[in-house]
VOPAGU-2260 file (C-alpha; in pm, 1 decimal, decimal comma):
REM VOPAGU-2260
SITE   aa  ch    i         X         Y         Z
SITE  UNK   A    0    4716,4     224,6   13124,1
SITE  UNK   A    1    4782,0     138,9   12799,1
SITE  UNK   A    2    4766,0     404,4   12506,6
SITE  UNK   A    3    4671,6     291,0   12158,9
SITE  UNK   A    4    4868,1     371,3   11896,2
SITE  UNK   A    5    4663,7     650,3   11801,7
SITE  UNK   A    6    4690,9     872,9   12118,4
SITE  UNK   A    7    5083,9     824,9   12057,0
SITE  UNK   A    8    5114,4     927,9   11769,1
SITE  UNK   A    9    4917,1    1250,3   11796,9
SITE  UNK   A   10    5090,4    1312,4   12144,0
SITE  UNK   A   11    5405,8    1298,8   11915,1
SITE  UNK   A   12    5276,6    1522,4   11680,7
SITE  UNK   A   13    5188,9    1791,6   11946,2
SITE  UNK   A   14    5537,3    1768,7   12142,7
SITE  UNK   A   15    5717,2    1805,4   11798,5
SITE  UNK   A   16    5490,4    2149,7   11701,6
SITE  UNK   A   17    5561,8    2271,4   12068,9
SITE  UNK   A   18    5928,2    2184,1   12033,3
SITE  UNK   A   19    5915,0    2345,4   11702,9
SITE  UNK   A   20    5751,3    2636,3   11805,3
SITE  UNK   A   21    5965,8    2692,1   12111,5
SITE  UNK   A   22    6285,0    2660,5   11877,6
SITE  UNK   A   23    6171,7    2906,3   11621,2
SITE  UNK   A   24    6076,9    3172,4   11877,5
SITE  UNK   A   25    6457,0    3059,1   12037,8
SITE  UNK   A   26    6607,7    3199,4   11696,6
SITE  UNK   A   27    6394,1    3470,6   11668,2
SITE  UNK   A   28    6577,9    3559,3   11997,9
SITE  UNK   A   29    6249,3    3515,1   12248,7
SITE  UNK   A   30    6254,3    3361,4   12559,4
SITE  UNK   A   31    5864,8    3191,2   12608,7
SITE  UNK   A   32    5991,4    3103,4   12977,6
SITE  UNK   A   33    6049,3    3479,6   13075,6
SITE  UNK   A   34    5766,9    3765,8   13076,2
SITE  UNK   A   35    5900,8    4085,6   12882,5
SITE  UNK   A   36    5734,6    4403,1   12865,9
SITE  UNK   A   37    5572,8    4540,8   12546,8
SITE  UNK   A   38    5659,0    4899,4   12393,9
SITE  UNK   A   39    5602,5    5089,1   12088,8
SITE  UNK   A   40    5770,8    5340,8   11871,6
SITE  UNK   A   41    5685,3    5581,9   11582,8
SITE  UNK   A   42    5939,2    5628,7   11317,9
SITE  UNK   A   43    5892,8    5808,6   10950,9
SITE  UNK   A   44    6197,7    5571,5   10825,8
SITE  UNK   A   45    6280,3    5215,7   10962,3
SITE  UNK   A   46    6526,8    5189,2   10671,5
SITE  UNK   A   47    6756,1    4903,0   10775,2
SITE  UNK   A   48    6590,4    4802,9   11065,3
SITE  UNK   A   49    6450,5    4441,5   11055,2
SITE  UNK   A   50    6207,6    4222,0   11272,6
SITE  UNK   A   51    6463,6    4044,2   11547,9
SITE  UNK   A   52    6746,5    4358,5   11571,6
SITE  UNK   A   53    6875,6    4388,0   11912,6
SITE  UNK   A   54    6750,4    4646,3   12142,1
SITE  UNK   A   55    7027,3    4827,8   12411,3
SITE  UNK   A   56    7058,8    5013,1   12700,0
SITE  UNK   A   57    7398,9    5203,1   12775,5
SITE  UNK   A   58    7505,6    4917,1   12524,7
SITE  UNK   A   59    7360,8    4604,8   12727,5
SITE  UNK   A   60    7146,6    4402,5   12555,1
SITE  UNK   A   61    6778,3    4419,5   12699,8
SITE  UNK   A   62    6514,0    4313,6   12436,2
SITE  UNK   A   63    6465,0    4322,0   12066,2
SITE  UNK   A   64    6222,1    4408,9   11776,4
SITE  UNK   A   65    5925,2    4164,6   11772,7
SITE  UNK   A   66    5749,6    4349,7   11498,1
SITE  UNK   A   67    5705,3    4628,8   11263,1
SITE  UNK   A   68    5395,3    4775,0   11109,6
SITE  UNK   A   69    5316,0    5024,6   10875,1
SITE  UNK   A   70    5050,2    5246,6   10924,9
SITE  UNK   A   71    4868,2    5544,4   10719,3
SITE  UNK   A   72    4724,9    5795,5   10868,5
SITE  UNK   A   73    4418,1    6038,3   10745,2
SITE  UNK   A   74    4612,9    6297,3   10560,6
SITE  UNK   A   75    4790,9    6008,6   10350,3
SITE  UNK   A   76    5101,2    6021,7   10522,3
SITE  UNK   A   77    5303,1    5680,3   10612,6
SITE  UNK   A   78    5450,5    5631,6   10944,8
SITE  UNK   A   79    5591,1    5301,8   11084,7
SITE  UNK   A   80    5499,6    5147,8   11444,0
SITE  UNK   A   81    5815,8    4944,5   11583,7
SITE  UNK   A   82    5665,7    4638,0   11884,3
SITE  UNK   A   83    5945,1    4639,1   12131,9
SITE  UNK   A   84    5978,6    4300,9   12342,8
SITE  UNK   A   85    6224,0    4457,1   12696,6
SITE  UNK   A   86    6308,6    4219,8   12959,9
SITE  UNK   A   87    6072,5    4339,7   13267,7
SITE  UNK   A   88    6319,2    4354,6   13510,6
SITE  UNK   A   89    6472,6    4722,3   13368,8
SITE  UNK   A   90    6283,9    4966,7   13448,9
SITE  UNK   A   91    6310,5    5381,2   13292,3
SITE  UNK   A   92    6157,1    5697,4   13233,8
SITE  UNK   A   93    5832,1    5690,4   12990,0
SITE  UNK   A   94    5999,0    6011,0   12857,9
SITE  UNK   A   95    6308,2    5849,6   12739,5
SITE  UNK   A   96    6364,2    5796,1   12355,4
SITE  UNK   A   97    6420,2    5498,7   12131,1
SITE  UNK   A   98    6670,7    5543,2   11869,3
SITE  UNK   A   99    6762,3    5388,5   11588,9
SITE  UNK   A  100    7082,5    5370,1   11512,0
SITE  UNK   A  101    7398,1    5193,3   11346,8
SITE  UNK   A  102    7696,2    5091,3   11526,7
SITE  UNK   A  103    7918,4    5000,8   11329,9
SITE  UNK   A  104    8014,3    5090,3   10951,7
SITE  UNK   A  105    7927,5    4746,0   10817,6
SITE  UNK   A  106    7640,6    4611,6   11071,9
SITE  UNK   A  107    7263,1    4659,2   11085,3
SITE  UNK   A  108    7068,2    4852,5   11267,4
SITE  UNK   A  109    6980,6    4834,8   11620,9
SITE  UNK   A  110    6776,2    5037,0   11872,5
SITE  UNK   A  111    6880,2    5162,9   12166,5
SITE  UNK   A  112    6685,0    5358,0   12454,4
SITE  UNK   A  113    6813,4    5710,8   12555,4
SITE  UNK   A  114    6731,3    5680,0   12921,3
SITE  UNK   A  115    6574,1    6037,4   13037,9
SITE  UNK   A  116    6583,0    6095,4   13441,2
SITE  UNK   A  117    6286,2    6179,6   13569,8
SITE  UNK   A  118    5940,6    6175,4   13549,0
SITE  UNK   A  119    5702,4    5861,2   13514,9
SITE  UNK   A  120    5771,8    5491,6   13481,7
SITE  UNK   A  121    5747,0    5380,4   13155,3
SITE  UNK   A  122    5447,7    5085,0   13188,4
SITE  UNK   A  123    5346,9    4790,5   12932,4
SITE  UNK   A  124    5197,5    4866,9   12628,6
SITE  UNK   A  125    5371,8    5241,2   12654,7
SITE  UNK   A  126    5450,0    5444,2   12320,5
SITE  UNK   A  127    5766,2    5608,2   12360,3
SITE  UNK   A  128    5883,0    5894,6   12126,4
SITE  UNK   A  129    6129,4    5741,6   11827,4
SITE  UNK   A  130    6429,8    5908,1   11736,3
SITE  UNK   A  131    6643,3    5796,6   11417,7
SITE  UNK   A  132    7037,7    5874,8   11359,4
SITE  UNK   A  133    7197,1    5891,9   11034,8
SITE  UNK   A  134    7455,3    5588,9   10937,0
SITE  UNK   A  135    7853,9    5731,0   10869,0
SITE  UNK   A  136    7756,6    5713,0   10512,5
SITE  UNK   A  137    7441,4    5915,4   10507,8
SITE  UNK   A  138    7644,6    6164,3   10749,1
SITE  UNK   A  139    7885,2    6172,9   10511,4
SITE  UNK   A  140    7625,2    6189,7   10215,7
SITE  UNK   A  141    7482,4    6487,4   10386,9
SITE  UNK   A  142    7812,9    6673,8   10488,2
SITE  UNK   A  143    7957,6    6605,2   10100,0
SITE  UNK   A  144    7638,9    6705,1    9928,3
SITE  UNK   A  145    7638,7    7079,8   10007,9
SITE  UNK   A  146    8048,6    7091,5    9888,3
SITE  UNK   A  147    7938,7    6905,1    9563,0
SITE  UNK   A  148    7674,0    7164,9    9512,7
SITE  UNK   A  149    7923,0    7485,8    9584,9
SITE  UNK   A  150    8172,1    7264,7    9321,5
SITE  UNK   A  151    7899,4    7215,2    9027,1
SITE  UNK   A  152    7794,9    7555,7    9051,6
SITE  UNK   A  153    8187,6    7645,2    9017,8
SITE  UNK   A  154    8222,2    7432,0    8740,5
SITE  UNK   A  155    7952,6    7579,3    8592,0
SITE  UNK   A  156    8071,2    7902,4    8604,4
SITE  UNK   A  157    8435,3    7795,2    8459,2
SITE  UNK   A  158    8315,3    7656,6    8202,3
SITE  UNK   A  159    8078,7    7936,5    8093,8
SITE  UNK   A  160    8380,0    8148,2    8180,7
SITE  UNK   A  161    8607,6    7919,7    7918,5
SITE  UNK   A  162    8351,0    7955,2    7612,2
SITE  UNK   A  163    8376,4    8313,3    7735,2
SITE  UNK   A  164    8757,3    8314,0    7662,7
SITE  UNK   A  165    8701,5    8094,5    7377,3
SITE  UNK   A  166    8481,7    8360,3    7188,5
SITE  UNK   A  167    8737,0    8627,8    7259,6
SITE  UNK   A  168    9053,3    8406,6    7139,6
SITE  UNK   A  169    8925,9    8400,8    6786,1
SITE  UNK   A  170    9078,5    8282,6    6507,2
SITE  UNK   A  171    9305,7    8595,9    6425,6
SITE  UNK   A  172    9400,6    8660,7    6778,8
SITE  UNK   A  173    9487,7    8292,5    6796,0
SITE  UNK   A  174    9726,0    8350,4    6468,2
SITE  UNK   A  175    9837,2    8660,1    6659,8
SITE  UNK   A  176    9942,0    8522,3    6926,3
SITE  UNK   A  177   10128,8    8229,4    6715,3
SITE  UNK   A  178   10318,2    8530,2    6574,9
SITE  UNK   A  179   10425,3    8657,4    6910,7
SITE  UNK   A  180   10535,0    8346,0    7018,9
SITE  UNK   A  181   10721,7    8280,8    6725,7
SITE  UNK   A  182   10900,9    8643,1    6712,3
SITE  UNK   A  183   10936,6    8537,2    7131,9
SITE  UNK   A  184   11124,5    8264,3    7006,3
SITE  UNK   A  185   11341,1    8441,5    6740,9
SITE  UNK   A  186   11455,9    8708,4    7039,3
SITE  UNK   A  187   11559,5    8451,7    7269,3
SITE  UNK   A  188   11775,6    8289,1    7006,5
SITE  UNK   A  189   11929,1    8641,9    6893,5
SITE  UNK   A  190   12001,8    8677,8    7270,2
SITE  UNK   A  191   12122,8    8339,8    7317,7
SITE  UNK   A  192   12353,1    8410,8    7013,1
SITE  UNK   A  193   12456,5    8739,0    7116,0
SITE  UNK   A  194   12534,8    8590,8    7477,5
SITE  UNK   A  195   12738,3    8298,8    7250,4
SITE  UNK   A  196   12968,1    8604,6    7116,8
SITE  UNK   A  197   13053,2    8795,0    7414,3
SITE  UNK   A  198   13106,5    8480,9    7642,8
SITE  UNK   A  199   13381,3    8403,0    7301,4
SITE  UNK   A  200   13513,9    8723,5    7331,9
SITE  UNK   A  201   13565,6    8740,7    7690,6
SITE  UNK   A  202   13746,5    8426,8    7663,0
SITE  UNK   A  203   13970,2    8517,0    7390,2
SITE  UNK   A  204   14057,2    8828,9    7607,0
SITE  UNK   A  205   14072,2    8705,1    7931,0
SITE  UNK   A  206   14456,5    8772,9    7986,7
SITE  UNK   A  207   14406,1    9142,1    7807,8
SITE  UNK   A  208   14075,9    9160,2    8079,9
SITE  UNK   A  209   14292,3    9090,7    8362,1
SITE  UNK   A  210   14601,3    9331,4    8259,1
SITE  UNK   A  211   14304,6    9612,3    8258,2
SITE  UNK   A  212   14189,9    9534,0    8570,6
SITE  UNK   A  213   14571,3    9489,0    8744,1
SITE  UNK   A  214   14642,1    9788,5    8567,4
SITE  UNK   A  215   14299,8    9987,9    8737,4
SITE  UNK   A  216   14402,5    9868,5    9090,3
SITE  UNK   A  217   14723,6   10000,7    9047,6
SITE  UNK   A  218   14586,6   10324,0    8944,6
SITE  UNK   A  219   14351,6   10301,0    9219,3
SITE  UNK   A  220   14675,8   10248,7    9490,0
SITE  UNK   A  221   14778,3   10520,4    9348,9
SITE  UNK   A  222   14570,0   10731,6    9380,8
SITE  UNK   A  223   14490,6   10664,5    9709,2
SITE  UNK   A  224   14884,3   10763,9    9797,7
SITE  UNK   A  225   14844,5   11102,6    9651,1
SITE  UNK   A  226   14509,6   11184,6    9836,0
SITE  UNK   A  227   14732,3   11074,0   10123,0
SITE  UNK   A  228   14980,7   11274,8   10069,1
SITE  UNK   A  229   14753,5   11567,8    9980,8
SITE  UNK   A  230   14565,4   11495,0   10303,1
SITE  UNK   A  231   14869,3   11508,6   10504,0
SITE  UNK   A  232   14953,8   11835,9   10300,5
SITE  UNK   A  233   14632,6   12011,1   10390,5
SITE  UNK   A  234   14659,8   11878,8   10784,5
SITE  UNK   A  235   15035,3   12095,9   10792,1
SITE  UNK   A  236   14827,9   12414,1   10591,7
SITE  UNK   A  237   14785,2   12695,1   10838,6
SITE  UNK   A  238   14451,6   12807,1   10775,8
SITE  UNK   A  239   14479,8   13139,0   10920,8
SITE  UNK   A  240   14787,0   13219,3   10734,6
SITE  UNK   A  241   14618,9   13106,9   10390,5
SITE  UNK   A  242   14297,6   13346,3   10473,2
SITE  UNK   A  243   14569,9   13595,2   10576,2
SITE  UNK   A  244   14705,2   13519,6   10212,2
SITE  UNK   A  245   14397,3   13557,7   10084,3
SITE  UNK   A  246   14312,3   13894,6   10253,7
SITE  UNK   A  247   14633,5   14030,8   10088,5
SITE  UNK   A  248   14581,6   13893,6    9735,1
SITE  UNK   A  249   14179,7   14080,3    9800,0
SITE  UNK   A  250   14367,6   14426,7    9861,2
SITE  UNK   A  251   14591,0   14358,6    9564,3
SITE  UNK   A  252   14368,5   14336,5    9337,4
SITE  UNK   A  253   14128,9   14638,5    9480,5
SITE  UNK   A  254   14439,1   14863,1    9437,4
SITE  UNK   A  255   14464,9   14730,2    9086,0
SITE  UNK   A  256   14159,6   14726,8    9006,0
SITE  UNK   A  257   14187,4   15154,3    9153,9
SITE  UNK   A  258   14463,4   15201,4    8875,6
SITE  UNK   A  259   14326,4   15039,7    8563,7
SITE  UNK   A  260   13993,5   15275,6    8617,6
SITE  UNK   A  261   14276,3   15529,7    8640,0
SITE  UNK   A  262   14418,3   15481,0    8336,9
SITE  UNK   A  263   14133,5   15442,6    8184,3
SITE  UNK   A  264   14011,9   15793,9    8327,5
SITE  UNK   A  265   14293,8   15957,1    8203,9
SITE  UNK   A  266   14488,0   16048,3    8499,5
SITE  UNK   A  267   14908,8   15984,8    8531,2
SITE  UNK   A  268   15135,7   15929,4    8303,0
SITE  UNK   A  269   14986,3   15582,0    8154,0
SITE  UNK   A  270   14650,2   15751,5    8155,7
SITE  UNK   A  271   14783,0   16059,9    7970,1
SITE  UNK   A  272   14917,8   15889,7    7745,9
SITE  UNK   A  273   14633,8   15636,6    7684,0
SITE  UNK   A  274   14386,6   15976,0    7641,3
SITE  UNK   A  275   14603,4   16185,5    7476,2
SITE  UNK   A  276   14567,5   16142,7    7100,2
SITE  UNK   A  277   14854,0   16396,2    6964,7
SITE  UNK   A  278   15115,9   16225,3    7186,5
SITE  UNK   A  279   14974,5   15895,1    7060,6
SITE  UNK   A  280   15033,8   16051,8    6682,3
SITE  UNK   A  281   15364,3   16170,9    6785,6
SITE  UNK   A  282   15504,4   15860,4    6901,5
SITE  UNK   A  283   15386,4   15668,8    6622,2
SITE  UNK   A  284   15538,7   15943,2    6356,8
SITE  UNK   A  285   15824,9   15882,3    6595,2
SITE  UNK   A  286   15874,8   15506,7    6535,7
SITE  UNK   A  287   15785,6   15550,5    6165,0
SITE  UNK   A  288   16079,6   15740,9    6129,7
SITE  UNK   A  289   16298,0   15561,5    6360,9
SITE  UNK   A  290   16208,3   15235,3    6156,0
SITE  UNK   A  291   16316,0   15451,4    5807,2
SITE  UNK   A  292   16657,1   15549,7    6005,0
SITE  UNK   A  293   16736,8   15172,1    6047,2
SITE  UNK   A  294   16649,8   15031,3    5723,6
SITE  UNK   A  295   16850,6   15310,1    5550,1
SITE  UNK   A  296   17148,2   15271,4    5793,0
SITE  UNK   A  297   17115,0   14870,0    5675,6
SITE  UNK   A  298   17162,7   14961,5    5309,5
SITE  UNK   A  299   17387,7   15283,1    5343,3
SITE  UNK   A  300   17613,4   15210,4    5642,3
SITE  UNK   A  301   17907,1   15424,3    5476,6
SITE  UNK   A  302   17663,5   15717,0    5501,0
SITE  UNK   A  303   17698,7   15743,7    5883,8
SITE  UNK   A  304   18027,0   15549,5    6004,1
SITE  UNK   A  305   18354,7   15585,7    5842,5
SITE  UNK   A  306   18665,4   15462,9    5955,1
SITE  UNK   A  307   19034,1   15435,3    5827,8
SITE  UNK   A  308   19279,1   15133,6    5872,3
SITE  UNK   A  309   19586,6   15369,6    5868,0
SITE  UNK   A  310   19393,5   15708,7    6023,9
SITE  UNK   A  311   19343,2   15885,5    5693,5
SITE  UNK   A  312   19044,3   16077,6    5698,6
SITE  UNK   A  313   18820,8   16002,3    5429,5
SITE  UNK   A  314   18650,2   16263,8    5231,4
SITE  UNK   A  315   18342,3   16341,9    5401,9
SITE  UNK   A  316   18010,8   16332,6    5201,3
């Protein structure tokens, strides 16, 4: 049979669209040869995710996103409805979850189903419930934000605390505290001067320094000896002799102490004499004259001694 040239060339034409067609669904990722099961998820953000992102279970590889629509709902409200493609031969619960989520810091999105144990068979053309995790950065994002908060509220405060201090440090109390500073600076350079002298004057008498020191430690031995000595004194000390001493020197004075109220009550000879006025007057008229007797026998000695060489008798007077 012989084809015209026709029939070839629109045979051509249909083998190239079915070749292309085949290829472009290749590097969308489908397989047209295999039969893959159809699911659907509801998300509130797809952000990342793109038409052709891998879809995972446990990590393995087991369909991909064949389309994304948006969708409005009565109240206004804007959800998104992800068209899953999964091979048919994995089978899991129609309560699991589909996630979307990023797995590494740099690379897309992906999904990946959260296989739940139990209940019914998820079929074709099932809606499972959507699930979305936050990327490092919007983790990050999140965790920072509330400690950037906390740090712009303190900020806020110091600086309404600083024009606070600012108001208070006026002027004047700023040329106050110049003032202090300066007279600071005046009394650590009188000290630093007067610490200048006495180091000087330590070093000029340094050798006079150490003679008064030598000169204390020998004091110091020396003392030390006579406490010694004094403590070996003390150790020979009979005590009971010394308060034996002391008993005696008590009586002693009692007994004294008995006469000199004597005396001065008048009795015995000292106290008679101490009491008794004319005797007092009699002995002093006694020494008066006694003291006239001696001064006259000093001038007139002839008057009451004479005396001859030879043992004539002088004429008496």
């Amino acid at each position: 049979m012989k084809l015209s040239k026709e029939l070839k060339t629109g045979l051509i034409a249909i083998f190239a669209i079915i070749g292309f067609v085949v290829l472009y669904q290749f590097m969308k990722g489908k397989n047209l040869f295999t039969t893959d099961n159809v699911f659907y998820a509801k998300y509130d953000n797809v952000e990342g995710l793109s038409v052709s992102n891998p879809v995972s279970i446990n990590g393995l590889k087991v369909g991909q996103v064949d389309e994304i629509k948006p969708l409005t709902t009565k109240d206004g409200k804007l959800h998104f409805v992800v068209k899953l493609t999964i091979d048919d031969t994995f089978e899991f619960s129609r309560n699991s979850t589909v996630e979307i989520f990023e797995p590494g810091l740099m690379s897309g999105k992906e999904l990946k189903i959260n296989l739940f144990y139990g209940g019914n068979t998820a079929k074709d053309g099932d809606t499972l419930k959507g699930n979305y995790q936050l990327s490092m950065l919007n983790s990050l994002s999140s965790q920072v934000k509330p400690v950037k908060d906390q740090l712009s509220n303190v900020l806020l405060k110091l600086d309404s605390t600083l024009a606070s201090t600012n108001k208070i440090v006026d002027e004047q109390n700023r040329r106050e505290i110049k003032l202090l500073l300066s007279n600071l600076n005046r009394t650590i350079e009188s000290f630093k001067g007067a610490s200048d002298r006495t180091n000087s004057i330590l070093a000029n008498n340094e050798k006079g320094l150490h003679e008064v020191v030598a000169n204390a430690n020998a004091a110091m031995l020396t003392a030390n000896k006579t406490l010694d000595k004094y403590g070996s004194v003390a150790e020979r000390v009979d005590i009971d002799k010394l308060n034996g001493t002391i008993d005696q020197f008590n009586q002693t004075a009692g007994k004294l102490n008995n006469v000199i109220s004597g005396i001065q009550n008048g009795e015995g000879s000292l106290g008679k004499l101490a009491k008794d006025e004319e005797l007092y007057n009699n002995l002093t008229k006694t020494s008066k004259n006694l003291n006239e007797l001696v001064e006259d026998f000093k001038v007139n000695p002839k008057r009451y001694v004479n005396f001859s060489v030879f043992g004539k008798n002088a004429d008496k007077k």
